[in-house]
C-alpha positions in Angstrom: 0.0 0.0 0.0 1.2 3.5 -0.6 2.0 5.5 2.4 -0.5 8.4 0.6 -3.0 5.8 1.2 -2.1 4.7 4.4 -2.5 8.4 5.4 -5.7 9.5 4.1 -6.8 6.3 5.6 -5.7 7.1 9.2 -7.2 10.6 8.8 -10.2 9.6 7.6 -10.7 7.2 10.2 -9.3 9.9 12.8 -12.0 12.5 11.7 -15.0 10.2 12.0 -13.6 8.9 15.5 -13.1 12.7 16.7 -16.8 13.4 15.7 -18.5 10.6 17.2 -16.3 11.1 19.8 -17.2 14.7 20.4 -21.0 13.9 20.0 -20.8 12.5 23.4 -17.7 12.7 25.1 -19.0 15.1 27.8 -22.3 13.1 29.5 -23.3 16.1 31.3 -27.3 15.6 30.3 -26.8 12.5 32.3 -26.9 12.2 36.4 -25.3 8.8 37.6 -26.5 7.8 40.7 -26.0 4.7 43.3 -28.2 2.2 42.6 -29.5 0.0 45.0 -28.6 -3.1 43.3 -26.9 -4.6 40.3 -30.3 -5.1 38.3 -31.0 -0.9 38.5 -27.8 -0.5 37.6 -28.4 -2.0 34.5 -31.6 -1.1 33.9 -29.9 2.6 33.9 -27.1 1.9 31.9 -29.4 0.5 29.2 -31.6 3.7 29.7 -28.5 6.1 28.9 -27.2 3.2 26.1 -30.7 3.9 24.7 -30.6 7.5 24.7 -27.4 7.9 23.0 -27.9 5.1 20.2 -31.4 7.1 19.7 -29.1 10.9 19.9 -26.3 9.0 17.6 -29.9 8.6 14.8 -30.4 12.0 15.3 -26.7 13.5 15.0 -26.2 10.8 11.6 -29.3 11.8 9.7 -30.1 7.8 10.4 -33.5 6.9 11.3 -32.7 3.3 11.5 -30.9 4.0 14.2 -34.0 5.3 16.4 -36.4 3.2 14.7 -34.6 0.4 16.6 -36.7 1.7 20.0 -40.4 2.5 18.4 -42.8 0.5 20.1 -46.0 -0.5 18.1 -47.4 3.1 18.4 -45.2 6.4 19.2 -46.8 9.8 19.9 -44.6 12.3 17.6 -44.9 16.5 17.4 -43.1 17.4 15.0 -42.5 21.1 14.5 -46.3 21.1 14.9 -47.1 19.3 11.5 -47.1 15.8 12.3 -48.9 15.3 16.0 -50.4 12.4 17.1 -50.6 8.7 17.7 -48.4 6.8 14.8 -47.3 3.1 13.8 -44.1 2.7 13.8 -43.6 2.0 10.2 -45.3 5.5 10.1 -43.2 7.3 12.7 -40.1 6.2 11.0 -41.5 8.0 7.0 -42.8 11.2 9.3 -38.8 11.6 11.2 -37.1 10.8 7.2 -39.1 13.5 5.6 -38.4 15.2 8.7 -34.5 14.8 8.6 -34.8 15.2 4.9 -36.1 18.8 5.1 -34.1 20.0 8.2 -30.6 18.7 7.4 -29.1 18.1 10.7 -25.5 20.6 11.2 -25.7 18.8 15.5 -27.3 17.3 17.6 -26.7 16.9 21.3 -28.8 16.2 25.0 -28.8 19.0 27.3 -30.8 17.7 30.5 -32.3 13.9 31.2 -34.4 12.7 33.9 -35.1 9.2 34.9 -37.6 7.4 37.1 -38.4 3.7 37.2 -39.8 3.0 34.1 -40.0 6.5 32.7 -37.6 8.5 31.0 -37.0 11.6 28.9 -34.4 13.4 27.8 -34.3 17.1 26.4 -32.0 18.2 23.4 -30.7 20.2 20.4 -31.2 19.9 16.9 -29.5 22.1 15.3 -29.5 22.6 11.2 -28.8 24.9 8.9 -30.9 27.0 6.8 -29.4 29.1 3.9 -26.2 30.2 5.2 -27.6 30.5 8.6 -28.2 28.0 11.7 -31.1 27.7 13.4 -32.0 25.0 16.4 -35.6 23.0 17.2 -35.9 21.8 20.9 -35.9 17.7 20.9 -37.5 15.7 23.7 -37.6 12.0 23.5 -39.6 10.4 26.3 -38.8 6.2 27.1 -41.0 3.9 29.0 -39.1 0.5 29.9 -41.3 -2.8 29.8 -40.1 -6.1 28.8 -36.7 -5.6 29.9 -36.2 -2.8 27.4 -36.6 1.1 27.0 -38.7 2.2 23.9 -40.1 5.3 22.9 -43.1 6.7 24.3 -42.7 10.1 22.2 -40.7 12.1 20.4 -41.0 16.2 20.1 -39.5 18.4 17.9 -40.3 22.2 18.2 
């Protein structure tokens, strides 16, 4: 192999690990706590693994990535066109015309909140409109049954 290629290699592999990196180096929108046994423990992790697989969809333009945790029906509001009660093959056509229109520039979690088997998380979407960047509030709201967190709703405003 040439060493040209060898470098553009290792930079673009750099580049793509610095970004993802960045997305969520800094958990600051996430409180740890002590848990009161092993199982809680787990049952947060998997909450916060949740939330950044469904934040990673979000940042990536990749709806495959959130439409992993749809359960049968999720409530969406999106930038008050799309509200309601939606399958989840329909959820997943509303947030692609959605990410279509409103390419995303960021995307990051600023605040979280967990209870037993409720969750939500707050965020940033940021995208950029003509030469100019403009941000829409994102909530995302979990419920855990099953052993597993899906979502319960997803705002965008």
């Amino acid at each position: 192999m040439s060493k040209k290629f060898l470098f553009l290699l290792t930079l673009t592999v750099s580049v793509f690990f610095l970004f993802n990196i960045n997305s969520y180096s800094q958990d600051k929108w996430w409180k740890d706590k002590k848990y009161k046994n092993d199982a809680a423990r787990q049952k947060h992790e998997l909450c916060k693994k949740t939330f950044k697989e469904i934040g990673s969809g979000f940042s990536n333009n990749n709806v495959n990535s959130i439409k992993l945790y749809f359960d049968s029906q999720v409530y969406l509001n999106i930038a008050g066109n799309e509200k309601g009660y939606y399958s989840s093959n329909q959820a997943e056509l509303i947030l692609n015309d959605f990410m279509d229109y409103f390419r995303n520039d960021s995307f990051r979690y600023i605040h979280s909140n967990k209870y037993n088997s409720y969750a939500f998380a707050n965020g940033i979407y940021t995208y950029i409109s003509g030469s100019r960047k403009l941000d829409l509030k994102v909530t995302v709201s979990l419920k855990y049954y099953a052993s597993n967190w899906y979502i319960d709703q997803i705002s965008i405003n």
